[in-house]
Every structure is written in structure tokens, then in C-alpha cells.
N, C-alpha and C positions, 0 to 999 in steps of 0.2 A: 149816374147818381154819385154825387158826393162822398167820400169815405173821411171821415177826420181823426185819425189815432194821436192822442197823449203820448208822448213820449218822457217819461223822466227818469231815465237811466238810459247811461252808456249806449246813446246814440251813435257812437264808431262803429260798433258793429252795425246798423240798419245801411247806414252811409259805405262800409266796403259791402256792404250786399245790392246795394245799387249800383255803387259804382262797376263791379261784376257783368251785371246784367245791362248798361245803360250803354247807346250808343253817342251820346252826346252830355255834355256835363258844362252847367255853366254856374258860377261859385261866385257868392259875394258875402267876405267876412271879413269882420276889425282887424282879425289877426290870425296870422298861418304858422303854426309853428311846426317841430322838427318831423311830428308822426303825421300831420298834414300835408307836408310836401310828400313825405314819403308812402301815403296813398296818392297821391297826386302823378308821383314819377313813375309807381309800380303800371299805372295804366295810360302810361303817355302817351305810348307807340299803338293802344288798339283803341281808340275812340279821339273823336275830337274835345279837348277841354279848354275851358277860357275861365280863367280867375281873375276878381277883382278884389284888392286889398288894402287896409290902412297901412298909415303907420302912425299914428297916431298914440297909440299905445304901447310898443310898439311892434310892428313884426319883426322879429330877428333879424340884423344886416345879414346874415347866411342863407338864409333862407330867403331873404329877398332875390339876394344873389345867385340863389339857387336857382330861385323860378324864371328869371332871366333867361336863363343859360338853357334851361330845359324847354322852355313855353314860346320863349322869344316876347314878341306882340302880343300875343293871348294871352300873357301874364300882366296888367296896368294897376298901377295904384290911384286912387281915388285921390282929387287933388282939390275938389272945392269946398268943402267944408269936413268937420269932424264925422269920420267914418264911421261906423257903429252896429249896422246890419249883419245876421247870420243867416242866409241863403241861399240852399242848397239844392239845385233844379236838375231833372234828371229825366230825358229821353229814352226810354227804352228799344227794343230790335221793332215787338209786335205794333209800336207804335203809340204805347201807352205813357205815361208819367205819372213822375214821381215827386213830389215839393215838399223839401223840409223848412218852416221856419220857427225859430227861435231863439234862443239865450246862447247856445253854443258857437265856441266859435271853435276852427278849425287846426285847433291844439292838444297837445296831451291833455291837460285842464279838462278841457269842454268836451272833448270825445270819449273821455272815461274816466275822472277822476271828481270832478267839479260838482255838485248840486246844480244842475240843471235842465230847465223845462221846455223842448220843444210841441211839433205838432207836424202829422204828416198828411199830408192831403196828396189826392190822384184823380182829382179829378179836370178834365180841359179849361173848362175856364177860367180857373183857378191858376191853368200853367201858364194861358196868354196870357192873362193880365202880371203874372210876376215875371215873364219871358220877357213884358214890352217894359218892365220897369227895368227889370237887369239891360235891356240893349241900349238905355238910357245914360244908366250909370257906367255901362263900358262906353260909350260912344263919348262920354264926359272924362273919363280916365286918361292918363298919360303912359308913356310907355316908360320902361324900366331903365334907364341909362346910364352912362358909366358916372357922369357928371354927378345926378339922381343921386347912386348908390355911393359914392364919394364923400358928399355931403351930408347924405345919412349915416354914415357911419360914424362920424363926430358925434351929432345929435343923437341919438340911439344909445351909445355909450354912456352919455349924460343921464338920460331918462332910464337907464338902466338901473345907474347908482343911484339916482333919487328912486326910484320905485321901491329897492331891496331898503332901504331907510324907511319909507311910508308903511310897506307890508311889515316890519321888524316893529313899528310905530304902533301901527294898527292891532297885531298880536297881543302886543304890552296892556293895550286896551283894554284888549277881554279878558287879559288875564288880571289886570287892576280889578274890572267891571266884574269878576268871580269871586274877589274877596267879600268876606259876608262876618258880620258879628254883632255882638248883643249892644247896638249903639244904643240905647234907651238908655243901660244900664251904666255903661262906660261915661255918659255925658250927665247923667246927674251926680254921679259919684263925683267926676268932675268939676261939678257945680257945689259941690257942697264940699269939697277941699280947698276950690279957690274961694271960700266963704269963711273960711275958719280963720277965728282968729292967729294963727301962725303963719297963715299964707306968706306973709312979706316978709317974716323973717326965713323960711325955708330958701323965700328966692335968692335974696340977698347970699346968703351962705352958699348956693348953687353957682351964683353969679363969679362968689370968690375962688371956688372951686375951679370954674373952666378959664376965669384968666392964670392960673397957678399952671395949669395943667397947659395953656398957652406961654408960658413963661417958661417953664421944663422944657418944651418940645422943640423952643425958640422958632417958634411958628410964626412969628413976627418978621425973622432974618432969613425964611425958606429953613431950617432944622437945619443949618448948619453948626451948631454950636449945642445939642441936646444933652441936657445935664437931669443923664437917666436915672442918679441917685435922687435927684427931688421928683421925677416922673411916678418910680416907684412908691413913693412915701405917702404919695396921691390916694387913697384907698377909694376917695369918695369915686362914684362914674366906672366904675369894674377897676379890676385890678391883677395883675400879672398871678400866676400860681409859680411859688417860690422853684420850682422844681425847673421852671423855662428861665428863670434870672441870668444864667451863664448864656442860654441861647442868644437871650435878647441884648445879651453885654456883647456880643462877637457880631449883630446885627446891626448893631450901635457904632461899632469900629468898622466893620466893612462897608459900612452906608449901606445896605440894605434897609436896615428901618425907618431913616428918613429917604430913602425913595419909594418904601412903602405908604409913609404920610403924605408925600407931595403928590404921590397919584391922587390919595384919598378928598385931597384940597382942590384935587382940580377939577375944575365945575364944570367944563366941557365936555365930560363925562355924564352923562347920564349915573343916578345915583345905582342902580343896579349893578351896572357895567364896573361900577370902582368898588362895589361890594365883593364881587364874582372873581374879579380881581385880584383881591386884598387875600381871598381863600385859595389862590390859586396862582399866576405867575408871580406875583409880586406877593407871595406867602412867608412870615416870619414865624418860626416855630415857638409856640405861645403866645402868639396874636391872635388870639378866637376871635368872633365876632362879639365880646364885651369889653374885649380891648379896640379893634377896630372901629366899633361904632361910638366908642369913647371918644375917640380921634377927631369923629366927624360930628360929635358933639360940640366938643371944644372950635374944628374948625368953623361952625356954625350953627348956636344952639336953639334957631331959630327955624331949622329944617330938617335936625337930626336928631332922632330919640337913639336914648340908651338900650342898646337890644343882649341882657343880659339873664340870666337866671329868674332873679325875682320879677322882670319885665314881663318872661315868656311865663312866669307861672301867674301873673295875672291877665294875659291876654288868653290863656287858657278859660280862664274863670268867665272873662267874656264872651267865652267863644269866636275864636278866630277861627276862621279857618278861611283855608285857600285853593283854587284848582288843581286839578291834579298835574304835578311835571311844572311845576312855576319853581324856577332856581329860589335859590334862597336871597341871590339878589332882587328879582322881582320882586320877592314875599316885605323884604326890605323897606323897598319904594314904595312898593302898597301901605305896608302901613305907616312910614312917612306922610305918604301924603292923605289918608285919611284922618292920623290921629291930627294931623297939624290945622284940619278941618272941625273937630271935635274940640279941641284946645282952643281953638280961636271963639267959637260960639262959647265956651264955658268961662272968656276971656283970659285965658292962660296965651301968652307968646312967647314961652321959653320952654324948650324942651327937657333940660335941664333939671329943672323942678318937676318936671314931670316924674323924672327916675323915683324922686323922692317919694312921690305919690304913689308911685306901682310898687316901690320898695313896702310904706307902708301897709295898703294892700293886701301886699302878700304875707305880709307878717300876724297878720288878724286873725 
């Protein structure tokens, strides 16, 4: 009779209690990583085992390399299409078996860290017919070779660095996709400032303000020429506290400051990354973020809101908030790019005037 057990947790351990027990072991997963091989090695010497694996995603060059050296021939990689299977078959002494399949694969991840769902069956029928699929899929596999492994290790390396970009991408996601706030309220208010009769004179004076404050920083020439007594006189867009004046005059003559602007201009950067930055290696003492995000007003007032005082006490008022553990550069971009979504519907496309608006706001 049939047995079917749910598995959804930490499947490693059912898998070293078979492996334990099983005299025979035949394995087909996307991916083997470093605690995979090393159940794999622990029971080399007392059982027969035969693994078949991707690389696809990839499996680590070491660990491929590894299971070469250990397996020989009973270690193949799967070579005709995208590999993607997790099954894990298992022979016991009395004769009986054991078949895992599902979601995991045969990594730290999937053996005890990961959200995920297998299922375990024991009964025969169940093992031929995944025994006649596995001897299919090894009989289709190629062996491990040095050639093989040579040429994976270029490619692997690649897919490496694009994956830790995609996963670092992906995170950013959720933690955009966790920002939350009173958009109803934010977007009529919006609607009803870009409606008032002042609108076009606020822009117009905002417009004057960030080329001024572009002419100071000679943000035109890369800030080589920054003529930080007209910077300072700038009040509108935050403004320095008299008390960092000396800091930022010594930051000004050491180039510190403009190579803390030309980070902040450089749009290769992800807006986060040059935020995280600005507070941190390339940090000028009294450069908070209402001076910094000044900078990236002026560099672009088309993507960059003013994040100063009166700003955060009306994003208060609309209830922002954010996930928990999101750098303050994240918190940044998020709302970058939400407000620049809310401005656009309210037809606002200068962020600029925005200040003015939250300045007002706040002052109510």
C-alpha cells in the first residue's frame, strides 16, 4: 500500500536518515551545493551512489569538481535541455524504498533554509517507474571532464555575478513593494496645489532656484570651480547649519565635496547606492540628507525630491512608512519613485516645486 507524507520543512534531515539506512542512492537535482556533496562524500565508501546534475543555474565549479574526483562516471551532468528536477531515490538493506520528490534541491537553501514543499512515497511502483525515469536521464547525461569543467568555470563565474545583481534587484523589490502610504490623500492635495492659482509662479521661482544652485556648484564644468559663498546663500532646497560652514569650506578645498557631488550625479549608480554613499564613504561633515538630496535635486529635478525637515514632516502626515531594515537609501528610492508617480498623475514634473508644496504643508 501506498504511503504519501508532506514534507515542508527541513527535508536534510529525512534525506541523511535515508541516506543512513539505504544501500543504493540514485539523485537527480538542478543544483548540488557545498552540504549536498558533503552528504554525498560522507557515504561514498559504503553504498553505491550515482548523481545527475545541472548547471544551469548553476552548480558551483567546486563542487562539480568535486564530484568528479569523488564519483568519477556516476557523477553526469544533464546536457540536453534545462535541467530542473529534485529526485531523490533510495534503496534500502530489507529491500524496501524510499522516493523523495519535490521543490528542493540538493543545497544548503533547499535542505534547510528555503520555503520548501516536498513529498515522500515507499511504495514499488512508484520506485520503478521513477527508477526507469532516472536510468534515462543518466543514460542521456555526459560525464564530468576536464574540458567540461574548464569551460564551466568562465560561464559560472558570469552567472554568478549576474545572479548576486538579479537576487540584490529582486530584494529592492520587496522592499519598494513594502512601502505603503495615504496615496488618496497625498494625490488630491496634489491636485488641488497644482490647481491654485500660484502654481506657475512657485515653479518658475523653483526653476530659478536649481539653476542658481547649478551655477554655485558649476555642475556644468564636473564642480570644478564651486563658488561655495553663492551655494551657501541658496537658503531655498535646505541649507547648510552655520555651525558645519568651516567643515564644508575645508571639504571644498580638499575636493572632498565635489567628489561627493559627482558620485551623487552619477546615474550608474542606482539612486540608493549614491544615497548610502553620500552618508557614508564619501561623507562630508554637514552634508545630511537635506543637503545631499539638494544636490540631486539640482542634478535632476525631474527624479529627485527634496528629503528635508518639512518634507519628512509631511510624509508623516501621510503616513509613510517602510519595512523593516530598508537603508535609508532604499527608503530614498522608494519614495523617489512613488512620489514621481503621484506628481505625474497630479501633472506636476518637477520635483522642485514639490519642496514648496510639502514646505507649505507643513507649515498649516
Amino acid at each position: 500500500m501506498m504511503k504519501t507524507e508532506i514534507i515542508d520543512k527541513n527535508i536534510g534531515e529525512r534525506l541523511t536518515a535515508a541516506f543512513e539506512s539505504a544501500i543504493d542512492v540514485s539523485v537527480a537535482v538542478a543544483m548540488v551545493g557545498d552540504k549536498g556533496y558533503e552528504l554525498l562524500r560522507k557515504y561514498a565508501n559504503k553504498k553505491r551512489i550515482r548523481i545527475v546534475t545541472g548547471i544551469n543555474l548553476p552548480t558551483p565549479y567546486n563542487v562539480l569538481s568535486q564530484l568528479r574526483t569523488k564519483f568519477g562516471d556516476n557523477a553526469r551532468v544533464f546536457k540536453n535541455s534545462f535541467f530542473h528536477p529534485k529526485v531523490y531515490l533510495f534503496t534500502m538493506a530489507d529491500g524496501s524504498h524510499q522516493c523523495f520528490v519535490g521543490s528542493s534541491n540538493f543545497t544548503d537553501g533547499g535542505l534547510q533554509n528555503n520555503v520548501e514543499l516536498s513529498v515522500c512515497l515507499n511504495d514499488d511502483k512508484t520506485y520503478r517507474q521513477l527508477s526507469d525515469w532516472f536510468e534515462k536521464i543518466y543514460s542521456d547525461s555526459i560525464k564530468i571532464t576536464d574540458r567540461l569543467l574548464e569551460e564551466y568555470k568562465i560561464s559560472s563565474e558570469h552567472f554568478i555575478k549576474e545572479k548576486r545583481k538579479f537576487e540584490k534587484g529582486s530584494k529592492d523589490v520587496l522592499r519598494r513593494a513594502a512601502f505603503v502610504f495615504d496615496q488618496k490623500r497625498f494625490k488630491d492635495e496634489l491636485v488641488a496645489f497644482r490647481q491654485s492659482p500660484y502654481y506657475n509662479e512657485h515653479l518658475e521661482s523653483r526653476k530659478r532656484t536649481v539653476s542658481e544652485i547649478r551655477k554655485a556648484l558649476d555642475m556644468r564644468h564636473g564642480f570644478n570651480k564651486i563658488d561655495l559663498k553663492a551655494f551657501l546663500a541658496i537658503k531655498e532646497l535646505g541649507h547648510i547649519i552655520p555651525m558645519y560652514v568651516d567643515d564644508l569650506n575645508k571639504a571644498v578645498k580638499n575636493g572632498r565635496f565635489a567628489r561627493l557631488c559627482r558620485m551623487l550625479c552619477d546615474n550608474k549608480l542606482s539612486i540608493s547606492e549614491r544615497y548610502d554613499a553620500a552618508m557614508n564613504k564619501y561623507k562630508v561633515k554637514g552634508c545630511g540628507r537635506n543637503i545631499v538630496t539638494k544636490i540631486l535635486v539640482a542634478h535632476d529635478s525631474s527624479k529627485y525630491f527634496l528629503w528635508n525637515a518639512p518634507s519628512e514632516e509631511y510624509l508623516k502626515y501621510v503616513e509613510v512608512s517602510f519595512e523593516r531594515g530598508s537603508s535609508e537609501g532604499m527608503k530614498y528610492e522608494s519614495l523617489c519613485l512613488e512620489l514621481k508617480k503621484l506628481c505625474q498623475e497630479a501633472g506636476i514634473d518637477d520635483f522642485a516645486v514639490l519642496d514648496y508644496f510639502m514646505w507649505e504643508e507643513s507649515n498649516d
